[in-house]
Structure formats: structure tokens, C-alpha cells
FIVOKE-48425 format. One record per residue: x, y, z of N, C-alpha, C in turn. Coordinates in steps of 0.05 Angstrom, whole numbers, padded with zeros to 5 digits, always signed. Example, Ala and Ser with C-alpha at 12.3 -4.5 7.8 and 13.67 -1.06 7.14 Angstrom:
BEGIN
+00264-00114+00156+00246-00090+00156+00264-00066+00156+00257-00045+00142+00273-00021+00143+00258+00001+00157
//
This chain:
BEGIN
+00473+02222+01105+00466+02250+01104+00439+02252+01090+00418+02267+01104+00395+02264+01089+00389+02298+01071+00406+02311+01084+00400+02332+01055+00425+02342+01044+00413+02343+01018+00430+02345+00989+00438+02369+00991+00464+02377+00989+00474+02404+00987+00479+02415+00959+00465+02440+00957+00470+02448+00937+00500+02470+00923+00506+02458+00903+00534+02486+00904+00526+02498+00876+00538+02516+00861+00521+02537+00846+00554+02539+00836+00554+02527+00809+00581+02534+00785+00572+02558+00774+00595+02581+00768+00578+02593+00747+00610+02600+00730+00606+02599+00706+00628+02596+00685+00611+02594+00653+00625+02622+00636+00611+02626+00617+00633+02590+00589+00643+02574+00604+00653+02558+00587+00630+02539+00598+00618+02526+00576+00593+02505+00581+00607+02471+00591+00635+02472+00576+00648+02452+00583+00663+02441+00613+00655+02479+00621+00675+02467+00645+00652+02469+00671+00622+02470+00664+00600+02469+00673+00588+02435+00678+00597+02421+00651+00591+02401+00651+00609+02386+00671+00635+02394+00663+00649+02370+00687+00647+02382+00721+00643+02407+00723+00631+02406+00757+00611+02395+00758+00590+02381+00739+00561+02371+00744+00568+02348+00752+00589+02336+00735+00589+02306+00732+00605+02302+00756+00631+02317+00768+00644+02307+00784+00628+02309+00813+00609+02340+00820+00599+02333+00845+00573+02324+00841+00558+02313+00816+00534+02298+00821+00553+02269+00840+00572+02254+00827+00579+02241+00825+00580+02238+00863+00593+02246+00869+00592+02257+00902+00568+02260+00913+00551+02265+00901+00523+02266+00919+00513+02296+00918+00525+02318+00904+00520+02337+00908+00495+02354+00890+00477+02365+00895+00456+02382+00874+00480+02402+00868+00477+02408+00835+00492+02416+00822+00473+02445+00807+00476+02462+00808+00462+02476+00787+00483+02501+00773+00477+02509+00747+00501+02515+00730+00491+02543+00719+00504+02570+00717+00501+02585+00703+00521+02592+00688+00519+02612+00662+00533+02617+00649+00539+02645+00644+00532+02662+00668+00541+02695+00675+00538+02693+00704+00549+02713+00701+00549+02726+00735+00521+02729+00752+00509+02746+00723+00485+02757+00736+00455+02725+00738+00464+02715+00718+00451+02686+00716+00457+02678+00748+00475+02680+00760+00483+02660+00778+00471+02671+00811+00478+02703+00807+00464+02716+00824+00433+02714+00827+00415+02711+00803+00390+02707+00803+00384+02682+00819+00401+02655+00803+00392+02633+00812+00400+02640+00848+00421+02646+00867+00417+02655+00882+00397+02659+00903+00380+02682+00890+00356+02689+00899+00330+02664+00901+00334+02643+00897+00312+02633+00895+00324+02600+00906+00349+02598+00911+00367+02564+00919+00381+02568+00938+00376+02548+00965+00395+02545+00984+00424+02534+00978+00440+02550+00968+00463+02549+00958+00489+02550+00984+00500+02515+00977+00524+02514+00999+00554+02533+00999+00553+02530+00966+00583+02532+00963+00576+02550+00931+00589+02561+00928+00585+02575+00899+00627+02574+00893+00622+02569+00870+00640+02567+00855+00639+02584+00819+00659+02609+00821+00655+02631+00800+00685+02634+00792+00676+02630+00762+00700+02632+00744+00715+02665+00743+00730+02676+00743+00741+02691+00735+00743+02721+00711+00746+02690+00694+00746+02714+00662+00708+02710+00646+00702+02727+00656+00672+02722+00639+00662+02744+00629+00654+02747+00613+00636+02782+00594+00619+02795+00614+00616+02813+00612+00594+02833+00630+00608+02830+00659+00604+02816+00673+00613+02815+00697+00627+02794+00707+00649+02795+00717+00672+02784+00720+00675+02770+00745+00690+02749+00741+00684+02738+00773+00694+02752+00791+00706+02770+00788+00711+02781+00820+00685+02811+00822+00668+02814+00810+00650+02831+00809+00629+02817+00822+00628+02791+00807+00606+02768+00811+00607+02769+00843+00630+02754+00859+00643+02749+00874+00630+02769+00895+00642+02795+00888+00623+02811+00910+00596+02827+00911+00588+02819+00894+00560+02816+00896+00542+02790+00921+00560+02769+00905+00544+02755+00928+00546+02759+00952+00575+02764+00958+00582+02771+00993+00569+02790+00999+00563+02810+00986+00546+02831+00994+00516+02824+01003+00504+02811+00993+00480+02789+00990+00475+02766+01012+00500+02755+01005+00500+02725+01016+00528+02727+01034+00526+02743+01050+00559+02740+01061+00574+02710+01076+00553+02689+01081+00551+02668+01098+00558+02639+01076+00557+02657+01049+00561+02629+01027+00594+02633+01023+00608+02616+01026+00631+02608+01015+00628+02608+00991+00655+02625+00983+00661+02619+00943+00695+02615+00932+00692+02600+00921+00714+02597+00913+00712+02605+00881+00740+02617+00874+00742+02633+00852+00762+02615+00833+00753+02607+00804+00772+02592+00787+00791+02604+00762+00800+02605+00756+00817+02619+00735+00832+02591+00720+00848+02602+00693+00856+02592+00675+00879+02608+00678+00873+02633+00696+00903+02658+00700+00912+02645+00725+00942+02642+00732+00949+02631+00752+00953+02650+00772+00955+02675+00764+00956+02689+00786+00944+02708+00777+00927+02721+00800+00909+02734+00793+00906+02763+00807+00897+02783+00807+00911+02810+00821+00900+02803+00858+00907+02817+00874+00903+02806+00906+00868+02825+00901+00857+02844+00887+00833+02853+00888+00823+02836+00884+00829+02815+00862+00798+02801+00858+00793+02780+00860+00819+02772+00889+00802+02751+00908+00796+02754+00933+00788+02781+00934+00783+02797+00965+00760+02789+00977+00744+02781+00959+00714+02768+00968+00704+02741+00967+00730+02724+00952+00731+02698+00965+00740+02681+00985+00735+02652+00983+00736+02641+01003+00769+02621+00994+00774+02614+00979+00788+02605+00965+00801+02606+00932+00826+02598+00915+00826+02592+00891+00836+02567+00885+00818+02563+00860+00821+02539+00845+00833+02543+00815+00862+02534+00802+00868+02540+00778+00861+02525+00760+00843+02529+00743+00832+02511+00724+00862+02497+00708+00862+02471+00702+00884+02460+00700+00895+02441+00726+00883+02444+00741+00896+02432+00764+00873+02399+00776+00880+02383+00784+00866+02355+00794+00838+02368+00802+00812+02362+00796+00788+02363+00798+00788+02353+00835+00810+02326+00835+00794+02317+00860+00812+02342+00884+00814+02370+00880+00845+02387+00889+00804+02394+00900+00790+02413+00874+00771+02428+00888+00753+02418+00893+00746+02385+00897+00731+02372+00916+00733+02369+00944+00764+02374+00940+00775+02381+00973+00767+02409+00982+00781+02422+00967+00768+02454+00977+00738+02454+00978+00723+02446+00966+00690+02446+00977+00688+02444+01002+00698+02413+01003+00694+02389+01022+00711+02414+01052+00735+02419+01046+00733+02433+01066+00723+02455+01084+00714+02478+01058+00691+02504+01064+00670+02488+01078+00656+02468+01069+00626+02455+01083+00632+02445+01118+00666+02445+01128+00671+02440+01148+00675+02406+01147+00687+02409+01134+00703+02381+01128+00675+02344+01127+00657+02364+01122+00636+02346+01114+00652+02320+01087+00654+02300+01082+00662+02282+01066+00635+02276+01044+00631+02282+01027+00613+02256+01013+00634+02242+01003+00615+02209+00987+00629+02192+00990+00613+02195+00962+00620+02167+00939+00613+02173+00910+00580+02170+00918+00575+02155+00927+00547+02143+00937+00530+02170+00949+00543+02191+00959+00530+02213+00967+00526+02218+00999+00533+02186+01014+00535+02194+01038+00564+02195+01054+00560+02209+01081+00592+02213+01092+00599+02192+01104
//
């Protein structure tokens, strides 16, 4: 595969920023990280973004605010929405593409990527 897909974390926990870096660098993937909503929407504007991935519980704007913002914007980007809440109200995953429960096997939302991108595989090496 000769181009690098980018996916776009955004989660105001820095920790849980780090391990989406490490697990889809690790995969082959361009990784870029915000730590608000509106952070993430900016970066947005300016990155060919495959897959966005937005946390839930965050200050100012919340992932399901976050969430539809981008669809409104970017209606063509897949997002998957993460929580630490296991269940979460049916509003505020109306504008995603999927959920991921924080707590759950990392390699669970490598699949869910892997499947939004249309079942594209990377391999650790970065190709399919």
C-alpha cells in the first residue's frame, strides 16, 4: 500500500492518546491526536482524515457534539465513538459509525477501523 492513511484520535485523556498512537503507528497508520473536540475539528480542516475516532466524555464539547459536527462537515469520514460508559443514550451515537468501550481488547477497534476502511488489512509492517 503506498499511501499512509490517516485516522484522527481525539480524547481529552493524554494516556489514551498515546496508546491509539502506538497501536495504529504500529499498523502502519499516520496517527494524529487531539485533546478537544474543537482541536480535532480544526485539525480536520487542514488533514485527509480516514477514520476519526472521538471519545465521549470531554469538557466543552462532547463527543457526541464533536461527532456531529464532523458529519455535518465531513459526512464521508467514518467515526467511531469511545466511552468508558457502557451504554450510552441512542442520541449520542446518531452520528456515528460505530462504538468502541474503552476497557475492551485494543486489537476489538483495530478491527472496527480495519473494517469502516472496507476491510483494508494493514499488517504490523504497514502493508496489506
Amino acid at each position: 500500500m503506498s499511501d499512509v492513511l490517516t485516522l484522527l484520535t481525539i480524547d481529552d485523556e493524554v494516556s489514551i492518546l498515546g496508546l491509539h498512537t502506538t497501536l495504529f503507528q504500529k499498523y502502519g497508520y499516520r496517527v494524529l491526536t487531539a485533546t478537544s473536540g474543537a482541536e480535532g475539528i480544526a485539525i480536520l480542516r487542514n488533514e485527509n482524515v480516514a477514520v476519526v475516532i472521538v471519545d465521549y466524555q470531554m469538557p466543552t464539547l462532547n463527543g457526541s457534539q464533536t461527532a456531529r459536527a464532523i458529519r455535518l462537515a465531513y459526512p464521508m469520514v467514518p467515526i467511531i465513538m469511545q466511552s468508558g460508559i457502557s451504554s450510552l443514550p441512542i442520541e449520542a451515537t446518531k452520528d456515528v459509525d460505530g462504538f468502541f468501550a474503552k476497557g475492551e481488547p485494543l486489537k476489538d477497534l483495530l478491527a472496527m477501523v480495519e473494517s469502516l476502511l472496507g476491510g483494508r488489512r494493514m499488517t504490523a509492517t504497514g502493508r496489506e
